[in-house]
C-alpha positions in Angstrom: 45.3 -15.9 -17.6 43.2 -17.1 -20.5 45.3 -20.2 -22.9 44.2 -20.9 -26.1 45.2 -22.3 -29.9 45.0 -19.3 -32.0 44.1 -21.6 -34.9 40.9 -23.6 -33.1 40.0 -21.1 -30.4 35.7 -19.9 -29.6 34.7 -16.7 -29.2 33.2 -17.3 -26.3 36.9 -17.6 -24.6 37.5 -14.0 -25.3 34.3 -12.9 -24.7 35.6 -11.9 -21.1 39.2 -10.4 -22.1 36.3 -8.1 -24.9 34.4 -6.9 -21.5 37.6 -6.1 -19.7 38.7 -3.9 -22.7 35.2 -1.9 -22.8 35.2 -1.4 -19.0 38.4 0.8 -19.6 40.5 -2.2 -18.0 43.8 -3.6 -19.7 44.4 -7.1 -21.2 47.7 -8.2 -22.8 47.0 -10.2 -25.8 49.2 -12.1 -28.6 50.0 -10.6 -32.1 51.9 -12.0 -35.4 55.1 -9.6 -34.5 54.8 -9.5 -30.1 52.3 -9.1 -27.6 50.2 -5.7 -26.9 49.0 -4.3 -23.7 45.6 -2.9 -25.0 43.1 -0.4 -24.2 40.0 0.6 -25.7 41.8 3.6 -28.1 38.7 6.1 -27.6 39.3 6.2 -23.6 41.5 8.5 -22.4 41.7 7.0 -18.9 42.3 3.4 -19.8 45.1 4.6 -22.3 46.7 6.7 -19.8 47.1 3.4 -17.4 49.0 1.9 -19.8 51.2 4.6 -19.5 51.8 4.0 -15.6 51.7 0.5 -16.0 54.5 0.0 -18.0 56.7 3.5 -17.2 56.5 4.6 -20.3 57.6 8.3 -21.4 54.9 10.4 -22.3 55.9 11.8 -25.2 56.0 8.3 -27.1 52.8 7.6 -28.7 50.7 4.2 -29.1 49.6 2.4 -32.4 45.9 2.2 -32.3 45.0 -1.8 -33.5 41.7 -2.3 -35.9 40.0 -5.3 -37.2 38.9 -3.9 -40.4 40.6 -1.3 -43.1 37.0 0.6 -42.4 38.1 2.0 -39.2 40.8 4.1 -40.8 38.1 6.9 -41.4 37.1 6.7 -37.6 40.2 7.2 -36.6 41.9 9.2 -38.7 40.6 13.3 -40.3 43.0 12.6 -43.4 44.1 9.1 -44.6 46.5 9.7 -48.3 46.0 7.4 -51.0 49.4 5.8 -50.9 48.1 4.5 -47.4 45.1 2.7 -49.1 46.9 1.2 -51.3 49.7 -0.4 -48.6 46.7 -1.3 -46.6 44.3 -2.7 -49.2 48.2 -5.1 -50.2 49.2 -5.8 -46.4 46.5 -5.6 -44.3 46.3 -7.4 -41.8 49.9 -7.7 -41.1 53.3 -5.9 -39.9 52.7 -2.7 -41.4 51.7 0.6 -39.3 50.6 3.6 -41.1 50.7 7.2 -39.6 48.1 9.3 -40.5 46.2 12.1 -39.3 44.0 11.6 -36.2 40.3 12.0 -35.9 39.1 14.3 -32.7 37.2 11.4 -31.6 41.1 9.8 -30.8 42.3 11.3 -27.4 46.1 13.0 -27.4 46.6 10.4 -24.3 47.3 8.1 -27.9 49.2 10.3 -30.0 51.6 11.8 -27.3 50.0 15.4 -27.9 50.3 15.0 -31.7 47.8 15.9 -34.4 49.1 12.1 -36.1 47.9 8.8 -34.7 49.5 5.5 -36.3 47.2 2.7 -36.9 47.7 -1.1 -37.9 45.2 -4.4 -38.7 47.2 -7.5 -36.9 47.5 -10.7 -38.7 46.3 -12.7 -35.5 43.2 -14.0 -35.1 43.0 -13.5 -31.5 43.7 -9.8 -31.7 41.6 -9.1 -34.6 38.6 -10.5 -33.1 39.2 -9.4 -29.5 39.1 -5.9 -31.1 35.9 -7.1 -33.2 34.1 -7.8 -29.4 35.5 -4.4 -28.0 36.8 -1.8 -29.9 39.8 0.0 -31.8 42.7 -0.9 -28.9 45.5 1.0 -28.3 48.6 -1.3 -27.5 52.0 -0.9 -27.3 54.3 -4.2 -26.3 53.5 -5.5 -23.3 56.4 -5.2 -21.3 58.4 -2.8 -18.6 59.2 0.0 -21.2 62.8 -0.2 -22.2 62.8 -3.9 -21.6 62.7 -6.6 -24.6 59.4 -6.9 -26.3 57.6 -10.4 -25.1 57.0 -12.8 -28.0 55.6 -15.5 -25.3 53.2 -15.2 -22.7 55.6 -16.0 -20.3 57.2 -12.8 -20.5 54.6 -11.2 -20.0 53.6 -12.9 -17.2 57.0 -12.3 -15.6 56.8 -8.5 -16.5 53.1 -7.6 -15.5 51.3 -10.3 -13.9 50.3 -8.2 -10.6 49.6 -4.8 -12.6 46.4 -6.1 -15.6 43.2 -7.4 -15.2 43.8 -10.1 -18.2 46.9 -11.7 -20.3 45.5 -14.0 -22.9 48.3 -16.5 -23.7 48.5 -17.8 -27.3 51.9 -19.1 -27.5 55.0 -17.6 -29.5 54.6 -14.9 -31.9 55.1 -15.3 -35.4 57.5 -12.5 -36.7 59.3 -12.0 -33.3 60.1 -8.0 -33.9 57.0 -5.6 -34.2 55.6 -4.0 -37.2 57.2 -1.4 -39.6 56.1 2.0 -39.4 55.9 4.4 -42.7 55.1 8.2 -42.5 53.0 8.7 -45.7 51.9 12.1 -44.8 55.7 13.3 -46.1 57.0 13.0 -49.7 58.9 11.2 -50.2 57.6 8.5 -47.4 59.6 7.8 -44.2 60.9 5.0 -42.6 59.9 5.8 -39.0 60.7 2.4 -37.9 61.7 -0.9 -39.6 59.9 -4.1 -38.7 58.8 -7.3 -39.8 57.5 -5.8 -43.5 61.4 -4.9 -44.8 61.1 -1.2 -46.7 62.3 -2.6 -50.2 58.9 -4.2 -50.3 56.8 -1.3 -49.4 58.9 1.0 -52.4 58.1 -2.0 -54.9 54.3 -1.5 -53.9 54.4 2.1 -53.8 57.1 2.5 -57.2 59.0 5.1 -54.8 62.0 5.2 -52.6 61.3 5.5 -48.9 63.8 7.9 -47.0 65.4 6.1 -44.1 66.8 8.0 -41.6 70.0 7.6 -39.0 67.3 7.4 -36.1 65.3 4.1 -38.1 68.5 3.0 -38.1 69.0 3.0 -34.6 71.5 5.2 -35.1 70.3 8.2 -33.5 66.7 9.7 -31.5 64.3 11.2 -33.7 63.8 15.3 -32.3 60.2 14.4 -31.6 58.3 11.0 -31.3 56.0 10.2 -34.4 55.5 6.6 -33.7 57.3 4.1 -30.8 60.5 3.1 -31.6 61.7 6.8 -32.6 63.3 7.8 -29.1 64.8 6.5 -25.8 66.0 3.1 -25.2 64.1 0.2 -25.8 64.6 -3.4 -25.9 67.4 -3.6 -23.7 68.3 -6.5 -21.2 69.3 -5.3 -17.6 72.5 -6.9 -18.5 75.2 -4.1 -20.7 74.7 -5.7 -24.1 78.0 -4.4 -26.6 77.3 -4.8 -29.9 80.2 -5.5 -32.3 79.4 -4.4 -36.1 81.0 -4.8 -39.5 81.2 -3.0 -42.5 82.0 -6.7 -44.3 80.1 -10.1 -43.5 81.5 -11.9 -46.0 84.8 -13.6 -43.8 82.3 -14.8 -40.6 85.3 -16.7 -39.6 87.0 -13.3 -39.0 84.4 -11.2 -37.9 83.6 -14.3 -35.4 87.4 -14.0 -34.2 86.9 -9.8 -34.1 84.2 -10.8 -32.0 85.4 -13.1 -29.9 88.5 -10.7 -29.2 86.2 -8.3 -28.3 83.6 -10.5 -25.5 86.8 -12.0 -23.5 87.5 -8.6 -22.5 84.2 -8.6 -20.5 84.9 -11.4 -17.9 82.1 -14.0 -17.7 80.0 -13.0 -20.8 77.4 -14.8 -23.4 77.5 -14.3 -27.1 74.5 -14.1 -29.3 76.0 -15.7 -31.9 73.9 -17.1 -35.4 74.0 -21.0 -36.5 77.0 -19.8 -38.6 79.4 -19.2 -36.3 78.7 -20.7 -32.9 81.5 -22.7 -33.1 84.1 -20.2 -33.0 82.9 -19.2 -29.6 83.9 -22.9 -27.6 84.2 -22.1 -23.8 81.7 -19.2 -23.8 78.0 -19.5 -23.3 76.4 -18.9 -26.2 72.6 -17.9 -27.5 72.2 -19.2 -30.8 69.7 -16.7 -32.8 69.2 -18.5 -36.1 71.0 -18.7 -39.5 72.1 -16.2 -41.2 70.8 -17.4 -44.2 67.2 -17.0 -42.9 66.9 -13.7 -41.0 63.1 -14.5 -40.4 64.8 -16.6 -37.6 66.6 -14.5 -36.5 64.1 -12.3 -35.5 62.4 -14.4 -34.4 64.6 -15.5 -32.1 65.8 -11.7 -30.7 64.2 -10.8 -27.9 63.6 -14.2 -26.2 67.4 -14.3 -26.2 67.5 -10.7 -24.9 65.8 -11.8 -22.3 67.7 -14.9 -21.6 71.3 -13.0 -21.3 69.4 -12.0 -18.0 69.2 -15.2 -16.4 72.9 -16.1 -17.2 74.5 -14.6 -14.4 76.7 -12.8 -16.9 78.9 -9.6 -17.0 77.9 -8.6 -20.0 76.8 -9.8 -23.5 78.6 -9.2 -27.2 75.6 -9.4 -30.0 77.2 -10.1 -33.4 76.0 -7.7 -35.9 74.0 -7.9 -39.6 74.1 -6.7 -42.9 71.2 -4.1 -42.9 69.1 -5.5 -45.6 65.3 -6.7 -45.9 64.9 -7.6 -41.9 68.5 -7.1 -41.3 67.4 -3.3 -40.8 64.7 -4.5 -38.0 67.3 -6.8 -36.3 69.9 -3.9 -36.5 67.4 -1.5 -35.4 66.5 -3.4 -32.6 70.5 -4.8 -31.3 71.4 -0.7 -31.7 68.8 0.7 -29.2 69.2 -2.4 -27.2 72.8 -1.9 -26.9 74.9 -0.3 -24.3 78.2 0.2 -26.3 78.6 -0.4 -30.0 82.3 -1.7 -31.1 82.7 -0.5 -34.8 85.5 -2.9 -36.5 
């Protein structure tokens, strides 16, 4: 494992992790939203390990990370304007953009499809480990299906034996990954919400985004664009029920509805926000944040994912959010996680 402060790190300390990646090896490295198990993008057999490494379907494709808005045009035959103009605004950052893909970018990325998805991080340490190397491909770096890592430890715990490198650079910024937007179709489409919330990419593009039942969380997509789209994800091993609202306004009673609802589950946790812990005295509870700041929230989301897994619990009952700005990630994210959803 390779430590260091993303704010006062050499390059000499990733000059290593930069060899591993152009010898077709893998190395799990830290982003602003989680961490990525990367490849080099442009070979096929290093992007098919990840694959095997983590179990992941075939049919679900990879975002392809780049350190500079340049290498669009390498990897990409047909890039639209609005892209440009999202990139050249949020770049680096959150924000994937699906576009088409160049022949030089192997169908092992895409999942078979003629449309690769591409994003610059906002993380030093990724940007200029793919600087030293090359365009990486990199999902999260997890057991696919399991809760995204936001801390080296969980990647540790999850892949240790199986890479050649995890470069640890403490907790991730954003906590849920980035936001994916099909710009090929008018209007645009949400393919999957993320740490940039939609109403910020229709004030830059002066156009309403479509947002599907599946970006939701709601439902699978019929075919696999981008990650997120189909099969479960982000689930603990643990059944997670998650217990939504058409009205937040009375937290008191929703917190009750809530309650009602977990002590019919024998020894259970809540993940409960700063709001309404209280109302849950003689259960264990995982606090996720305030309400009031759902950056915290987020933050907060898979780490406690992961801890309703070392509870010892029956199950877990997730309290639900209003889906607006990153409520729509956190939703997302509790939906696809979940095992049950209770509708009050």
């Amino acid at each position: 494992m390779i430590k260091l402060d993303p704010s006062s790190f050499a390059e000499s300390q990733l000059l290593p992790a930069a060899e591993v990646i152009r010898r077709g090896g893998l190395v799990a490295f830290p982003t602003e939203t989680v961490y990525g198990l990367g490849a080099d993008a442009l070979n096929e057999a290093a992007v098919r390990r990840i694959y095997a490494v983590k179990g992941r379907p075939p049919d679900n494709p990879i975002i392809v990370h780049v350190h500079e808005i340049g290498q669009l045009e390498l990897l990409s035959s047909y890039v639209p304007e609005k892209a440009y103009r999202l990139a050249e605004r949020l770049w680096p950052g959150p924000l994937t953009l699906l576009v088409r893909k160049s022949p030089r970018v192997p169908y092992a990325v895409t999942a078979g499809l003629e449309t690769v998805a591409v994003r610059m991080p906002a993380h030093p340490v990724a940007l200029k480990l793919i600087e030293l190397s090359a365009p990486i491909a990199a999902p999260s770096a997890n057991i696919s299906g399991r809760p995204s890592p936001t801390r080296g430890e969980h990647v540790v715990k999850d892949l240790s034996s199986k890479i050649e490198v995890i470069i640890d650079g403490g907790e991730t910024l954003y906590g849920v990954e980035s936001t994916i937007i099909d710009l090929l179709s008018e209007p645009p489409v949400l393919l999957r919400p993320g740490a940039y919330p939609v109403e910020e990419l229709e004030r830059i593009l002066g156009e309403k985004i479509r947002v599907p039942e599946f970006a939701r969380g709601l439902a699978e997509a019929a075919k696999a664009l981008a990650p997120g789209m189909k099969h479960r994800h982000y689930a603990p091993s643990t059944p997670l029920i998650l217990v939504e609202s058409k009205d937040y306004s009375d937290l008191e009673a929703y917190a009750r509805a809530v309650r009602r609802v977990a002590e019919g589950y024998g020894k259970v946790a809540v993940l409960a926000t700063k709001e309404t812990a209280r109302f849950y005295e003689g259960l264990k509870v995982i606090e996720l944040g305030s309400r009031k700041d759902p950056f915290s929230v987020a933050r907060a989301l898979f780490d406690a994912l992961r801890r309703v897994d070392e509870l010892g619990v029956d199950a877990a009952v997730a309290e639900g959010f209003e889906e607006r700005g990153l409520g729509l990630a956190i939703m997302n994210r509790l939906r696809r996680a979940s095992s049950r959803r209770v509708e009050l």
